[in-house]
TORKOL-4160 file (C-alpha; in steps of 0.2 Angstrom, whole numbers, padded with zeros to 4 digits, m for minus):
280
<pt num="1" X="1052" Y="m0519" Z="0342"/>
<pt num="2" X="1035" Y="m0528" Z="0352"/>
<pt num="3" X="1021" Y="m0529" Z="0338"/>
<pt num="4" X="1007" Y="m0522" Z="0348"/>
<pt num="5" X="0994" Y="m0533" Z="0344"/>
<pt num="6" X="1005" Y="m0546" Z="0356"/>
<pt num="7" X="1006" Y="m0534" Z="0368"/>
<pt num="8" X="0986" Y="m0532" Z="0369"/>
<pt num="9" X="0986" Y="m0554" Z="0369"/>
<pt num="10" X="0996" Y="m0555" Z="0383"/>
<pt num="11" X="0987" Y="m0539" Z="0395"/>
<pt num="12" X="0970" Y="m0547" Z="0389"/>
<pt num="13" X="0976" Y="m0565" Z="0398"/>
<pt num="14" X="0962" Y="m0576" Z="0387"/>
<pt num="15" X="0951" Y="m0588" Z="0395"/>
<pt num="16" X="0955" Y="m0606" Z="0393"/>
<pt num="17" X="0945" Y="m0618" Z="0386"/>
<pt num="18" X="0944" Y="m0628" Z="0403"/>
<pt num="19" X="0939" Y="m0611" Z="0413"/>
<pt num="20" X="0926" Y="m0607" Z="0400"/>
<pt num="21" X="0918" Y="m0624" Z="0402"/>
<pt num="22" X="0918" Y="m0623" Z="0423"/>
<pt num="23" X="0911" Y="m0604" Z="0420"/>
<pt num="24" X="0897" Y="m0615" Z="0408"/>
<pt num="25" X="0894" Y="m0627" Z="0423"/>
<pt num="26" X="0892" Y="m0615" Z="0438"/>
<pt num="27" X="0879" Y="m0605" Z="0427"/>
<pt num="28" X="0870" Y="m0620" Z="0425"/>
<pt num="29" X="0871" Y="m0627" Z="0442"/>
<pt num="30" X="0864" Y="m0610" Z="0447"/>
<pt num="31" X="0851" Y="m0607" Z="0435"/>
<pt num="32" X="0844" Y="m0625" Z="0438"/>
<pt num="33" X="0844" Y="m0621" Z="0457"/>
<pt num="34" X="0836" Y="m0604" Z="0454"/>
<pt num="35" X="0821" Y="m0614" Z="0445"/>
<pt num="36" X="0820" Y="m0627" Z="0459"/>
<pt num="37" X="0816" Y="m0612" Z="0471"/>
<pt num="38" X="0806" Y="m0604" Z="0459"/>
<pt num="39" X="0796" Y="m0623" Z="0457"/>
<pt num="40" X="0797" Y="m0625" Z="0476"/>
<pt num="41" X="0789" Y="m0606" Z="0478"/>
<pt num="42" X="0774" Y="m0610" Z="0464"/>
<pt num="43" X="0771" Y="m0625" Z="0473"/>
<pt num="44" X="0768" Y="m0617" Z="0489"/>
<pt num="45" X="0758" Y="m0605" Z="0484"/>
<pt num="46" X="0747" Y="m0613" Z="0475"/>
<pt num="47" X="0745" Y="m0625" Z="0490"/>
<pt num="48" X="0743" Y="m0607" Z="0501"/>
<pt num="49" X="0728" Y="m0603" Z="0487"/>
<pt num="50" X="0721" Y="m0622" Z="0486"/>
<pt num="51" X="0719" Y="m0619" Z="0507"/>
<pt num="52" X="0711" Y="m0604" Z="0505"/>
<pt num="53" X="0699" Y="m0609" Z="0492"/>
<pt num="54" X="0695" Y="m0624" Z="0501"/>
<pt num="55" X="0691" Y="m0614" Z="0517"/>
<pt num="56" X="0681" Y="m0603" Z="0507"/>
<pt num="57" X="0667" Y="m0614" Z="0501"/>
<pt num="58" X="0667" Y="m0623" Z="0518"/>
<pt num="59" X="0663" Y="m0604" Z="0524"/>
<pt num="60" X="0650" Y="m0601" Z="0512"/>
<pt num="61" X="0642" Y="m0616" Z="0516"/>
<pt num="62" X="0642" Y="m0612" Z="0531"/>
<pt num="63" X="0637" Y="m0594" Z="0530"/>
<pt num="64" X="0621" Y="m0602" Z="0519"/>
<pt num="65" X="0616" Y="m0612" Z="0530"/>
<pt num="66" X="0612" Y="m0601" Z="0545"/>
<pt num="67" X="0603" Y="m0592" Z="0540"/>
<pt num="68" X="0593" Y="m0606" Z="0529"/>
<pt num="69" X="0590" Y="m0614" Z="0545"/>
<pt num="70" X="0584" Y="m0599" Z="0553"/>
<pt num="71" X="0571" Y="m0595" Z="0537"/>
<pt num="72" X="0566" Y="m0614" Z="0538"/>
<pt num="73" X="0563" Y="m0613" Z="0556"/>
<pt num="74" X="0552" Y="m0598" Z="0556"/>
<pt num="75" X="0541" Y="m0602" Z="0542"/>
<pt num="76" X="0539" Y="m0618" Z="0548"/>
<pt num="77" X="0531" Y="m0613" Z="0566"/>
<pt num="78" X="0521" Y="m0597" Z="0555"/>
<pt num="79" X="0515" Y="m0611" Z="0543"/>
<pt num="80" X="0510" Y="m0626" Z="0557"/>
<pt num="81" X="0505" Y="m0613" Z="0571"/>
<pt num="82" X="0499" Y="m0598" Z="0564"/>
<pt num="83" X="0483" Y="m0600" Z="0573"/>
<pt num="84" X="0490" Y="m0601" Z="0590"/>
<pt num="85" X="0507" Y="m0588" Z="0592"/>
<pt num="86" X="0505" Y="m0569" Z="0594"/>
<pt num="87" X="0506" Y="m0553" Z="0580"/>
<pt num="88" X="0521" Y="m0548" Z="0592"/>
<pt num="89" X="0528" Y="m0567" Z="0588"/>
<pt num="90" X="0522" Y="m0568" Z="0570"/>
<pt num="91" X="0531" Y="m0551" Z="0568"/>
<pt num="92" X="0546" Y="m0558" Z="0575"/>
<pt num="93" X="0547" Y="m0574" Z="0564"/>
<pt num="94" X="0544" Y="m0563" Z="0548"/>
<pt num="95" X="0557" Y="m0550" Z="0553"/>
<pt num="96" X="0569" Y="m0566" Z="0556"/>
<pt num="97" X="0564" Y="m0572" Z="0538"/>
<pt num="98" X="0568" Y="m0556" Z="0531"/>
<pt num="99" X="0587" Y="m0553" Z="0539"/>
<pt num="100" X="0592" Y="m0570" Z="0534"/>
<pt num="101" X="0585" Y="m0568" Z="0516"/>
<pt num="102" X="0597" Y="m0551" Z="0517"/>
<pt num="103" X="0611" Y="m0560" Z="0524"/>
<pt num="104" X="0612" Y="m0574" Z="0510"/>
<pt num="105" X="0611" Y="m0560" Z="0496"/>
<pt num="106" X="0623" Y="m0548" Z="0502"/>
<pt num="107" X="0634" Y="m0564" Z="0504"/>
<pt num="108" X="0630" Y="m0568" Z="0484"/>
<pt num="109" X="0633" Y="m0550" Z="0479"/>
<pt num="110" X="0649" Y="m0550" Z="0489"/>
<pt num="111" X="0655" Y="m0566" Z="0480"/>
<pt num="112" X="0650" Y="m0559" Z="0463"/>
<pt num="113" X="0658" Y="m0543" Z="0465"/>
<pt num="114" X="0674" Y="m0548" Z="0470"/>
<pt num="115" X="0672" Y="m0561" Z="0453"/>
<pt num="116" X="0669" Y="m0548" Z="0445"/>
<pt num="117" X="0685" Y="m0536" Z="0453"/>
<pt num="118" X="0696" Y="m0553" Z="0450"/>
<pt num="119" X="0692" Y="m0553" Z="0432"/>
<pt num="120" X="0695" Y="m0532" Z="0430"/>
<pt num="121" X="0673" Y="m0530" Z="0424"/>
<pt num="122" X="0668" Y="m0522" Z="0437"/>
<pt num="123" X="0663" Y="m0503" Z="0430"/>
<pt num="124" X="0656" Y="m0489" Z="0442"/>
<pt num="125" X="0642" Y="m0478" Z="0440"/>
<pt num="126" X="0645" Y="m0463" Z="0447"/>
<pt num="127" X="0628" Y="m0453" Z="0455"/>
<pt num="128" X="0626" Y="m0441" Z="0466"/>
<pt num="129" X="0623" Y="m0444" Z="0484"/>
<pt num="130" X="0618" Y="m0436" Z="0500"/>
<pt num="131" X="0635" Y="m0445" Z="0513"/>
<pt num="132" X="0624" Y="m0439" Z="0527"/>
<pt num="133" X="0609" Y="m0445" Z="0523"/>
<pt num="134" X="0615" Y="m0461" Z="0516"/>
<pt num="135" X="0624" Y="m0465" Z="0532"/>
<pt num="136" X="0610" Y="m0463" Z="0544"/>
<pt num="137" X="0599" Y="m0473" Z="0534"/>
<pt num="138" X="0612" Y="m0489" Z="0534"/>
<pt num="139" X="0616" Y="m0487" Z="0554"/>
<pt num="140" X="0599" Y="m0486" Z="0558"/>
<pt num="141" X="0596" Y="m0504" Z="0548"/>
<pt num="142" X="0611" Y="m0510" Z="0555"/>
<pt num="143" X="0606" Y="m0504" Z="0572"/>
<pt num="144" X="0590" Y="m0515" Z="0571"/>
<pt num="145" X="0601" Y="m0530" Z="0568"/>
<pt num="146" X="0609" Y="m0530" Z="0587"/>
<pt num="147" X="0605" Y="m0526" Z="0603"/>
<pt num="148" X="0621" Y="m0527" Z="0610"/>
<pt num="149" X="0631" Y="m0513" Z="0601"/>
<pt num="150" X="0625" Y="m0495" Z="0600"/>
<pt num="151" X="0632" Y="m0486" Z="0582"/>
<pt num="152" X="0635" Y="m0467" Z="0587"/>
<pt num="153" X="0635" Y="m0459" Z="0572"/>
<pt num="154" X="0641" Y="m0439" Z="0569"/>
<pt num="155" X="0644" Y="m0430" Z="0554"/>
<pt num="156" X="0656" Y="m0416" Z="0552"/>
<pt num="157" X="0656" Y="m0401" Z="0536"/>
<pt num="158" X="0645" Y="m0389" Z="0529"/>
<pt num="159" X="0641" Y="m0401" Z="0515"/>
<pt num="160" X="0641" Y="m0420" Z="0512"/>
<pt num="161" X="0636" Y="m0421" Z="0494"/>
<pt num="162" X="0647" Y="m0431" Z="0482"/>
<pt num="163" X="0649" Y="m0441" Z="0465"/>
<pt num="164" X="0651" Y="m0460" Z="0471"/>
<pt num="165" X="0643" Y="m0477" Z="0463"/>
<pt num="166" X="0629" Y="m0480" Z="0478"/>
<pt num="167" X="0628" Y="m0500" Z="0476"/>
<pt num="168" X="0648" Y="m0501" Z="0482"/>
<pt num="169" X="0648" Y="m0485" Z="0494"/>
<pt num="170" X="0634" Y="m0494" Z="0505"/>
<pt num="171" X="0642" Y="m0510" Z="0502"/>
<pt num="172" X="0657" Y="m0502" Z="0509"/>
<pt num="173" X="0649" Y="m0496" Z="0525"/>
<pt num="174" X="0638" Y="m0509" Z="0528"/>
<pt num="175" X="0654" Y="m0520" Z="0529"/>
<pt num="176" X="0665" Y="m0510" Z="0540"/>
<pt num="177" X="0649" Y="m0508" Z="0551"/>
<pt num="178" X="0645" Y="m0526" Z="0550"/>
<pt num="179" X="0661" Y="m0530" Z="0555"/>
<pt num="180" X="0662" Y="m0519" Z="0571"/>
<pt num="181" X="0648" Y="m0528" Z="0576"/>
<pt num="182" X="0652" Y="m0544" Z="0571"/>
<pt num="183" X="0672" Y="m0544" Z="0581"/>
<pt num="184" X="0662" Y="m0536" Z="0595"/>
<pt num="185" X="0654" Y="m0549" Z="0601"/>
<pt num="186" X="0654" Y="m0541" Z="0620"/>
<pt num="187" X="0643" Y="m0528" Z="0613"/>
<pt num="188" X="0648" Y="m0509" Z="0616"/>
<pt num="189" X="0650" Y="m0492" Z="0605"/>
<pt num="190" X="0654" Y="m0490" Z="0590"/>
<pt num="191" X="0657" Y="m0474" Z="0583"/>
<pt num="192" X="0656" Y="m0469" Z="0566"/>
<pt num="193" X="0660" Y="m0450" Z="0560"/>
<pt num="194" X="0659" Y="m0444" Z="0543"/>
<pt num="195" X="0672" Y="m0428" Z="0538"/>
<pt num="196" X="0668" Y="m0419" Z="0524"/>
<pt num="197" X="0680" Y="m0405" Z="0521"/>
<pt num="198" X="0694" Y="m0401" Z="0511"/>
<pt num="199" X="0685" Y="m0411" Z="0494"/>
<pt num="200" X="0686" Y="m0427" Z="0504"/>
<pt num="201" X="0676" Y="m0437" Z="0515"/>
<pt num="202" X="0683" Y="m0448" Z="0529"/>
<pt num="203" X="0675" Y="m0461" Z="0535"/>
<pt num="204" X="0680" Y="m0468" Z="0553"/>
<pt num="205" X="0673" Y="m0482" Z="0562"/>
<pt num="206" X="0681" Y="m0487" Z="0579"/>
<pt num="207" X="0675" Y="m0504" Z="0587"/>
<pt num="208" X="0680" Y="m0509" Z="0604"/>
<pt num="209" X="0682" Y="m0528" Z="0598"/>
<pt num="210" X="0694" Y="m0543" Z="0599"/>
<pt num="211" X="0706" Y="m0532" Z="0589"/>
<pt num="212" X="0717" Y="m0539" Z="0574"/>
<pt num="213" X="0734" Y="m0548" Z="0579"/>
<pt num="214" X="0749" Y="m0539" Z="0572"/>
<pt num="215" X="0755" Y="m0555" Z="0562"/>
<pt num="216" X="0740" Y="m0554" Z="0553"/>
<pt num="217" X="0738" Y="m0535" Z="0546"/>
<pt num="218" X="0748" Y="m0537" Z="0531"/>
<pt num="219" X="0734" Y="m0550" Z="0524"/>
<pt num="220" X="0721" Y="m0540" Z="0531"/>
<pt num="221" X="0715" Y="m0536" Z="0511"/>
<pt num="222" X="0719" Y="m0554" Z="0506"/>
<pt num="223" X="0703" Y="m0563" Z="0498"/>
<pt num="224" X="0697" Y="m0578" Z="0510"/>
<pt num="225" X="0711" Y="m0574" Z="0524"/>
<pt num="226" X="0706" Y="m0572" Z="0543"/>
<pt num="227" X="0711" Y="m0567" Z="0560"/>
<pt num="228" X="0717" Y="m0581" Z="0572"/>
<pt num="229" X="0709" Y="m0574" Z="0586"/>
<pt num="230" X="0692" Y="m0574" Z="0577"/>
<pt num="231" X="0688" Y="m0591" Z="0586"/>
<pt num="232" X="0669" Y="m0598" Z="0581"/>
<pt num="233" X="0665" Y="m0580" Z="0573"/>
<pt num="234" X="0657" Y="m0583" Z="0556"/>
<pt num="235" X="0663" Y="m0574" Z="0541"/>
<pt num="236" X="0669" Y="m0578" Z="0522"/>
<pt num="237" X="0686" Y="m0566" Z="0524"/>
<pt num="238" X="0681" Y="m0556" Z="0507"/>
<pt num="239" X="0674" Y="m0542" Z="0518"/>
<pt num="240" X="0690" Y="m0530" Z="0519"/>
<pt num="241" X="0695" Y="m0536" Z="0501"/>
<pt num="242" X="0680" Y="m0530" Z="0495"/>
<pt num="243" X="0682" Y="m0515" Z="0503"/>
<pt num="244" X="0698" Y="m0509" Z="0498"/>
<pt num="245" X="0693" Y="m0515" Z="0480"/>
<pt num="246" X="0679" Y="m0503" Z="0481"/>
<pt num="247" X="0689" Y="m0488" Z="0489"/>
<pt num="248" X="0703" Y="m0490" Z="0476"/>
<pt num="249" X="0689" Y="m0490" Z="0463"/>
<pt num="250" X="0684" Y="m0471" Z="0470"/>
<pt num="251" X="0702" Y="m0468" Z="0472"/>
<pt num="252" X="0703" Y="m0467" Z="0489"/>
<pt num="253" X="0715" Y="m0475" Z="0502"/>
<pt num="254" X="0710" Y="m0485" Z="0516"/>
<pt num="255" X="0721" Y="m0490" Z="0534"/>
<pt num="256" X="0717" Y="m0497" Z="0550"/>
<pt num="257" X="0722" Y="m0494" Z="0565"/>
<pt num="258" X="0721" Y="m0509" Z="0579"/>
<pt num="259" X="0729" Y="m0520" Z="0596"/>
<pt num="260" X="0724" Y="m0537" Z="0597"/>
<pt num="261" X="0710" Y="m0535" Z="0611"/>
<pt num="262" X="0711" Y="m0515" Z="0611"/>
<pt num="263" X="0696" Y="m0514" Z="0598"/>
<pt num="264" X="0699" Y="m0508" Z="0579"/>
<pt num="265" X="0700" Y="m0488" Z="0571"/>
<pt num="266" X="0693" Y="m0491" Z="0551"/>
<pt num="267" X="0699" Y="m0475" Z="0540"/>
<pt num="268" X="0691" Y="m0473" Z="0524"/>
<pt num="269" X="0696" Y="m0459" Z="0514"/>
<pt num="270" X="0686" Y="m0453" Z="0498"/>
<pt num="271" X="0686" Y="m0438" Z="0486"/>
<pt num="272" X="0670" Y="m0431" Z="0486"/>
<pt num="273" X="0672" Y="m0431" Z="0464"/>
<pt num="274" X="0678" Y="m0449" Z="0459"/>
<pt num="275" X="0673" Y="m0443" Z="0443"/>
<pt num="276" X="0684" Y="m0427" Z="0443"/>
<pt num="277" X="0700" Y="m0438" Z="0448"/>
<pt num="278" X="0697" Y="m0453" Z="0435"/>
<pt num="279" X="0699" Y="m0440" Z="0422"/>
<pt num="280" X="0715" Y="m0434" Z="0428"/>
């Protein structure tokens, strides 16, 4: 009679000491290929982040130092010949000082917001505000800032009040509206509707720009990243980010519709309660 416990010995076929050990060696040959990619990986993307970081303060720079020149320019001709230009001129020159004093700190709040999104201490203060009114107070300032562009602005619903923190909410419009502008550079419409129905408010701004390559809408909310087809059209690539930051802030959802030369749809929408949906 078979003692079972050799029975089990045999069916069980126990590895030898020589397969063990080439079991040992291909785990190890895998695992130090498996960090080699994970180096080569880290490597890369802190070279992709190094770019981007360096393209960014060459941006800024940049962006500073338009609208520095502009300021510098026009004080100087208001300071040297004051005496001898027109009201209608001196008018000009101060409403030229004024944009580019604008333009530098919206570019210093952007930079400080996203600092501040980057390290999670950004808080919202929710207030209420009129969406209606707000809006056609921000497309009449942007309006002033081209000639080339008309904003048609429409808004839909019986009411347009809502709980948002103001400070983002404009910053969030005057960036999508800045940027219809701004990758219009043919000039044309733009359209903007606000939607408020159903607790929500949509937001919609349709350009009829250069468009946005398909290649690069995946990294369309990527800090510092840009088109290819932006050409010498200024910008820092933190617009977007920004922007979607701030939408996911109000618990909202943003998407964009657009075709490389076919112009750009922007869809924004918002609860008209943030405050009701952060306490769910």
């Amino acid at each position: 009679m078979l003692d079972k416990s050799d029975n089990n010995q045999e069916n069980n076929h126990p590895i030898s000491i020589e397969n063990l050990q080439e079991k040992i060696n291909q785990l190890e040959a895998k695992n130090k290929q498996m960090i080699q990619q994970h180096d080569q990986q880290m490597k890369q993307l802190e070279k992709e982040l190094n770019n981007l970081k360096s393209r960014f303060i060459t941006t800024v720079s940049h962006e500073f130092r338009t609208p520095l020149t502009t300021i510098s320019f026009s004080a100087g001709l208001l300071e040297n010949y004051s005496n001898k230009i027109s009201e209608e001129k001196k008018q000009t020159h101060f409403q030229r000082i004024k944009q580019g004093i604008e333009q530098m700190t919206s570019l210093l709040e952007d930079t400080l917001i996203i600092g501040k999104l980057d390290a999670r201490n950004l808080e919202i203060y929710l207030t209420s505000v009129n969406l209606e009114k707000l809006c056609r107070i921000l497309v009449e300032e942007m309006q002033k800032r081209t000639n080339k562009h008309e904003i048609i602005f429409s808004c839909q619903g019986s009411s347009s009040e809502g709980k948002f923190d103001e400070m983002l909410l404009k910053k969030t419009t005057i960036n999508l509206l800045s940027n219809a502008i701004k990758y219009s550079p043919g000039g044309g419409e733009i359209k903007f509707d606000l939607i408020c129905e159903n607790q929500q408010a949509i937001f919609k701004i349709q350009d009829q720009g250069i468009g946005i390559p398909k290649s690069d809408q995946d990294r369309l909310f990527t800090n510092y990243y840009r088109g290819k087809n932006i050409g010498n059209i200024s910008g820092t690539g933190l617009g977007l980010s920004l922007v979607k930051h701030i939408v996911d802030l109000h618990h909202g959802k943003i998407t964009i519709e657009s075709e490389e030369n076919q112009g750009t749809k922007v869809i924004v929408i918002l609860p008209l309660n943030a405050d009701e949906r952060s306490q769910e």
